[in-house]
C-alpha positions in Angstrom: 25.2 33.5 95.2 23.8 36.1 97.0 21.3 36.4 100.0 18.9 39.2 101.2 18.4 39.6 104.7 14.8 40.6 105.9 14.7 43.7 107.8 12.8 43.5 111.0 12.2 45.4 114.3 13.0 43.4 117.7 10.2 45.6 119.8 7.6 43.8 116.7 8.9 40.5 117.1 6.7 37.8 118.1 10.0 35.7 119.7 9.4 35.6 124.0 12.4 37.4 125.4 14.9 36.0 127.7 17.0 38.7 129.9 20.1 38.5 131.5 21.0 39.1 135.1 22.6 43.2 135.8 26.4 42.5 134.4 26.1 39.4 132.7 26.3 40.9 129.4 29.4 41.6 129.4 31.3 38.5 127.9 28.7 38.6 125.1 30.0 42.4 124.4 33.2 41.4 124.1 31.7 38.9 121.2 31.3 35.4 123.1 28.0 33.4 121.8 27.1 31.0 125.2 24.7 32.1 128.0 25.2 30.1 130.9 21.7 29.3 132.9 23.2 31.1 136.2 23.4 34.5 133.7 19.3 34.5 133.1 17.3 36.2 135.0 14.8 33.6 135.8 12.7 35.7 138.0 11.7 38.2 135.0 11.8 35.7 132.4 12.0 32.1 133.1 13.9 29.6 131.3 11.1 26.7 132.3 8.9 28.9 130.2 10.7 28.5 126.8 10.7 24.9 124.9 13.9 23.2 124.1 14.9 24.2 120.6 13.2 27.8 120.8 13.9 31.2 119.5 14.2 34.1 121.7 15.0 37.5 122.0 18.3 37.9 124.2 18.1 41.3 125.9 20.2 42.8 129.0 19.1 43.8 132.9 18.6 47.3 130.6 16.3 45.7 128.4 19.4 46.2 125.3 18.7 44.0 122.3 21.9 41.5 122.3 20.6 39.4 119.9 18.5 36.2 118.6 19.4 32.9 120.5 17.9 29.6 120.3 17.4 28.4 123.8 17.8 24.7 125.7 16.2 25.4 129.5 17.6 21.6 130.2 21.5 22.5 129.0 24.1 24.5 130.9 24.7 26.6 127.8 21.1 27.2 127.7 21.0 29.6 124.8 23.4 30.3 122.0 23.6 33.3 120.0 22.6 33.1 116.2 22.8 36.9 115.4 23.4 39.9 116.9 22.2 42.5 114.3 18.6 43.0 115.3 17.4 43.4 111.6 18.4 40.1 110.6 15.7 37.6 112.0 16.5 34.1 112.3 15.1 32.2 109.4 16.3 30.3 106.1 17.5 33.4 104.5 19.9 34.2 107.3 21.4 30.6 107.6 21.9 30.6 103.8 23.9 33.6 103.9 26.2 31.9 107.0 26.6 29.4 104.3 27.6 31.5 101.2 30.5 33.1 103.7 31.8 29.3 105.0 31.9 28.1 101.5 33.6 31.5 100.4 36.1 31.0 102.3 37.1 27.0 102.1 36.7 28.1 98.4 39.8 30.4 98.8 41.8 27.8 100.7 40.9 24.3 99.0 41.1 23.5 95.3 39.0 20.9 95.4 35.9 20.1 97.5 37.3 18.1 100.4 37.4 19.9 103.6 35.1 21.2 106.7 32.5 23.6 105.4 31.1 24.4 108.6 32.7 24.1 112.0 30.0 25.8 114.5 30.5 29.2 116.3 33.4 30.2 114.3 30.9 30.1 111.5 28.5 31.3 113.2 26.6 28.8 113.2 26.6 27.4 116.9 25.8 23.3 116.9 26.3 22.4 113.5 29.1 21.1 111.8 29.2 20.1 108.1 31.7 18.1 106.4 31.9 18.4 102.5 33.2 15.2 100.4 33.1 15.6 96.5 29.7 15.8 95.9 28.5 14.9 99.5 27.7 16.8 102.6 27.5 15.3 106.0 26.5 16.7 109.0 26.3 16.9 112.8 23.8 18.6 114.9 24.7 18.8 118.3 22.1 21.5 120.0 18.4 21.8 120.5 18.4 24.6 118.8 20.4 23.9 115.3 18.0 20.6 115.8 14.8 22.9 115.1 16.6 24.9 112.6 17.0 21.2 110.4 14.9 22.0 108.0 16.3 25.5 107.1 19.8 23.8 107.4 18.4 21.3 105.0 17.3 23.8 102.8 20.4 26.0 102.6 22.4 23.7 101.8 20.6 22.8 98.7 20.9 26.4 97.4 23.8 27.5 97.9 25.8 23.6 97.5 24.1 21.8 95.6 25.2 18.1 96.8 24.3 15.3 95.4 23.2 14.5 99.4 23.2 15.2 102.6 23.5 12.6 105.2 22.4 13.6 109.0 25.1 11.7 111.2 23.8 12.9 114.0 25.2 10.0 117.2 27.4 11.9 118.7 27.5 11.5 123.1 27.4 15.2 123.4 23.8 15.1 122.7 22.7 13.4 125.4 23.5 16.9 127.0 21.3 18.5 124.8 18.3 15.6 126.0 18.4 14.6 122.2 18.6 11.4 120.6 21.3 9.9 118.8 20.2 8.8 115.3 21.5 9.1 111.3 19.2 9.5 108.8 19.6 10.9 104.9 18.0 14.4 104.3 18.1 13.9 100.8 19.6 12.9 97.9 22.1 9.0 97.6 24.4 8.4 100.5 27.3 6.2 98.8 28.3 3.7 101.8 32.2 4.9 101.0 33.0 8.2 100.1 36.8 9.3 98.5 39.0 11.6 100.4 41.3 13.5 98.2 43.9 15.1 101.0 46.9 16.5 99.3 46.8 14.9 96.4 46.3 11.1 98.1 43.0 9.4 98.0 41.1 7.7 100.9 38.2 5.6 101.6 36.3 6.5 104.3 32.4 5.2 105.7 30.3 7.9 106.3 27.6 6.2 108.1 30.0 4.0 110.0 33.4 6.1 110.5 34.3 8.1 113.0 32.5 11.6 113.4 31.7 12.5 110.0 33.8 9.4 108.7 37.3 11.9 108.0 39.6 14.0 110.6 40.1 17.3 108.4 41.2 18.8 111.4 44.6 16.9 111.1 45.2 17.5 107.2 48.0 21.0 107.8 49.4 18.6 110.8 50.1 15.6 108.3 51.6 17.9 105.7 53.9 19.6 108.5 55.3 15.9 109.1 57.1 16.0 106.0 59.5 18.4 106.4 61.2 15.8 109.1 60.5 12.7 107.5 63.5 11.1 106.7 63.9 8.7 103.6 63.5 5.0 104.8 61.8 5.7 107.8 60.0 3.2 110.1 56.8 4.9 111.0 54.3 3.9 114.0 50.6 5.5 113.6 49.2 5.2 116.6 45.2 5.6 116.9 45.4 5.7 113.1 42.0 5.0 112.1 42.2 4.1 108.4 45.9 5.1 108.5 45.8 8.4 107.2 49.3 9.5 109.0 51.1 6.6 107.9 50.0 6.8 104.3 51.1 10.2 103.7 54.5 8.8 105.3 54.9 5.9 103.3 53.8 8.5 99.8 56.9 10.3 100.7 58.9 8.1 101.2 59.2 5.9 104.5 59.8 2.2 104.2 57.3 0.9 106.1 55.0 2.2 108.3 52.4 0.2 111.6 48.8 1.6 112.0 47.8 1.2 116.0 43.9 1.6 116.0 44.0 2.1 119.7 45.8 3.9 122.5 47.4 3.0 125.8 46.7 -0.8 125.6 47.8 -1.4 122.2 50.7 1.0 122.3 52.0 -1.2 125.7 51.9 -4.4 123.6 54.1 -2.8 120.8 56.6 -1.5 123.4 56.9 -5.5 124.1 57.0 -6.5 121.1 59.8 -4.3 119.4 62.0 -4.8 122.9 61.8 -8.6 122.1 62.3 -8.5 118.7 64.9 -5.1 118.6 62.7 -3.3 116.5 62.8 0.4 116.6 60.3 3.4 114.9 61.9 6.4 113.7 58.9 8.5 113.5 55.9 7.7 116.3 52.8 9.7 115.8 49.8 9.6 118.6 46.8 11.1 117.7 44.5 9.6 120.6 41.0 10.6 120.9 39.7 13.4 123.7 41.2 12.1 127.2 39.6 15.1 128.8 36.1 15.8 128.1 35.3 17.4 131.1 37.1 19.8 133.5 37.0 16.9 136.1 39.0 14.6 134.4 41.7 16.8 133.8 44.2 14.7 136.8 43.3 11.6 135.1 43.9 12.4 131.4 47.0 14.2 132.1 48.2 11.3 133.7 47.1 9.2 130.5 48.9 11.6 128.3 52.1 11.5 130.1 51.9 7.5 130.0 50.8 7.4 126.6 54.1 9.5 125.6 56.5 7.3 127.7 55.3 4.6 125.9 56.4 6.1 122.7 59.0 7.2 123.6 60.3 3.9 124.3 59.7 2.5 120.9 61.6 5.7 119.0 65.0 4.8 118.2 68.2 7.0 119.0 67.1 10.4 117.3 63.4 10.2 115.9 60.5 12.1 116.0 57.5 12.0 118.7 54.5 13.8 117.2 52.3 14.2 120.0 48.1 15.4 119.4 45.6 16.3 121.6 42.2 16.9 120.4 41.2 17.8 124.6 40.3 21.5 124.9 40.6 21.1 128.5 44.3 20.3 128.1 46.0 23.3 127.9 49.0 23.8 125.5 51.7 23.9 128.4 50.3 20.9 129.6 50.6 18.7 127.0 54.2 19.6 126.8 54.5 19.1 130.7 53.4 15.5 129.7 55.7 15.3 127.0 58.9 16.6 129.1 57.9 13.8 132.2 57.6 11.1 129.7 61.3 12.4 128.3 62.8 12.5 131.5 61.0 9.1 132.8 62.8 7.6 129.7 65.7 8.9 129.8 65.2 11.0 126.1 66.0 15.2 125.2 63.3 16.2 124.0 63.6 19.3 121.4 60.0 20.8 120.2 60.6 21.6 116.7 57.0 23.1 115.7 53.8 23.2 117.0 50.3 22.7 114.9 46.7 23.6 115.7 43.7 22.5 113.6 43.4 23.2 109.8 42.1 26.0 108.6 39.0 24.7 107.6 38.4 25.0 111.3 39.3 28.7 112.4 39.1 29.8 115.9 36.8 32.0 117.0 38.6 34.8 118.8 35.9 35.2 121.3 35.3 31.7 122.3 38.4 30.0 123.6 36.8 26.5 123.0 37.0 26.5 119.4 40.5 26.0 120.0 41.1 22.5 120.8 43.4 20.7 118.4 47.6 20.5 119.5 50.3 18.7 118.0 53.9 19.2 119.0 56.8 17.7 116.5 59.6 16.4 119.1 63.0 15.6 118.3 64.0 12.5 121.3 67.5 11.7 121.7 68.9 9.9 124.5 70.8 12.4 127.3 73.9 10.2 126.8 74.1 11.4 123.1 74.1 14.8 123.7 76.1 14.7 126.4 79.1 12.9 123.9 78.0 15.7 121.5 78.7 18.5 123.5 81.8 16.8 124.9 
């Protein structure tokens, strides 16, 4: 399905303008979508003068067209860029087309209509993320502006999807940030109160309304399929933050034994390192897959700290040669960190630790090349042994 763009001129545009400071263009030109309240020139064109939600032309020091934003004057990102291409208005028609090219492509990479339709700027669509089950679409609005686009949203996604519904789950802490409320609501259509998964041929059960995000971690789907290359048959699995157990299912459909779902992190994970030490139980394969630890830059001490715990505690529970797969969903964690933490945690345990492969989101959410952020998800598959075996090994 096809859309036509309107043509318009910026200089005839009714949309206020909003100009940048001399120099402050120049992330955007290299294809970045933020502006940061300290970039506007508030002097010129102040940001108190635009209401939350609005559209505005984004122009340089130069007065250079650099696109159509929506604009937040309350947010430290207090505009995002929608298009750049000044004849192409923001509108319904524009947003449809956005749509056409995110299905297009989950099209070419799914067989059946279970993934992450929309993830945000890499779709260009900054603030909204839409998750397709079946015949079911639900989404999260995150921004002002996406929040007074709604209705075009709404409409969109009746042309060019078709659901059956659309369900608005729209609770999420990050817009608190954005001074909106947190609420759910159905845009249209019949909400089921489950909805199926179908993830590599497996089929979950997930609540839409009362799940986490969007009720399913797409994100995680290439991850769990990378664990079976070094799943062992007969394997005792531990899933630890497992939510409704999706690692340890697609263990035990290929062939572990039996497998322990931890719906929790630190805590939890402590009790089982108690438990299997009194009662000489031992996991072959431990998976963590905590939730952010670092959602801001300040917290970085203190979540690396938690991830370095977190791993030692696994690590205690693996037996002689298993596997530590080790997630962070914490954008603020760099790469190199995370296997800092994992290396401390081996050498406070007394385990060699071999990084077999490494995993990033699914595909379903690419990375935008210009925006750094959109990369977020790690997940490093360990091989832990104890020193004493390799040491005998090489002897």
């Amino acid at each position: 399905m096809s859309s036509n763009l309107s043509q318009s001129d910026p200089a005839d545009s009714p949309l206020p303008v909003l100009r940048l400071k001399r120099g402050e263009e120049r992330r955007l030109a290299a294809g970045h979508l933020w502006v940061f309240s300290n970039e506007v020139d508030t002097d010129s064109t102040p940001l108190t003068a635009l209401a939350p939600g609005a559209l505005a032309q984004l122009r340089s020091h130069r007065d250079a067209f650099l696109g159509y934003a929506y604009v937040n004057p309350h947010a430290l990102i207090c505009a995002r860029i929608l298009e750049k291409d000044a004849a192409h208005p923001v509108g319904r028609p524009l947003i449809a087309h956005r749509l056409e090219a995110a299905l297009a492509l989950r099209e070419r990479l799914y067989r059946e209509p279970y993934y992450r339709l929309v993830f945000g700027e890499s779709d260009a669509l900054p603030g909204l993320v839409l998750d397709r089950y079946g015949d079911l679409i639900v989404g999260q609005i995150g921004t002002a502006g996406m929040e007074a686009l709604k209705p075009d949203v709404e409409a969109a996604v009746r042309t060019v999807v078709n659901p059956a519904g659309l369900f608005w789950k729209n609770d999420s802490a990050a817009r608190e940030l954005e001074h909106l409320p947190q609420a759910t609501e159905v845009a249209f259509g019949e909400v089921p109160t489950q909805v199926e998964i179908v993830e590599s041929g497996l089929r979950f059960k997930a609540s839409p309304a009362h799940g986490q995000k969007t009720g399913w971690f797409y994100d995680q789907a290439a991850n769990r399929q990378r664990l079976l290359r070094y799943l062992s048959h007969g394997a005792r699995v531990l899933d630890v933050c497992s939510y409704v157990g999706a690692w340890a299912i697609v263990a035990l459909h290929n062939g572990a034994a039996r497998a322990r779902c931890i719906d929790s992190s630190e805590s939890a994970l402590d009790f089982a390192r108690r438990n299997a030490a009194e009662n000489g139980v031992r996991y072959d394969v431990v998976i963590l897959d905590p939730p952010a630890f670092i959602k801001r830059k300040k917290d970085i001490p203190q979540g690396q700290a938690a991830y370095r715990k977190l791993n030692q505690l696994a690590l205690g529970l693996i037996a002689g040669d298993g596997l530590l797969v080790s997630c962070s969903c914490s954008y603020h964690l760099a790469p190199e960190d995370l296997v800092s933490a994992i290396q401390a945690a081996g050498r406070h345990t007394g385990r060699f630790i071999q990084i077999l492969e490494s995993g990033g989101q699914s595909p379903d959410h690419p990375v935008h090349p210009a925006i750094p952020e959109t990369r977020y998800l790690k997940a490093f598959f360990c091989r832990a042994t104890s020193e004493g075996a390799t040491r005998a090994s090489r002897g």
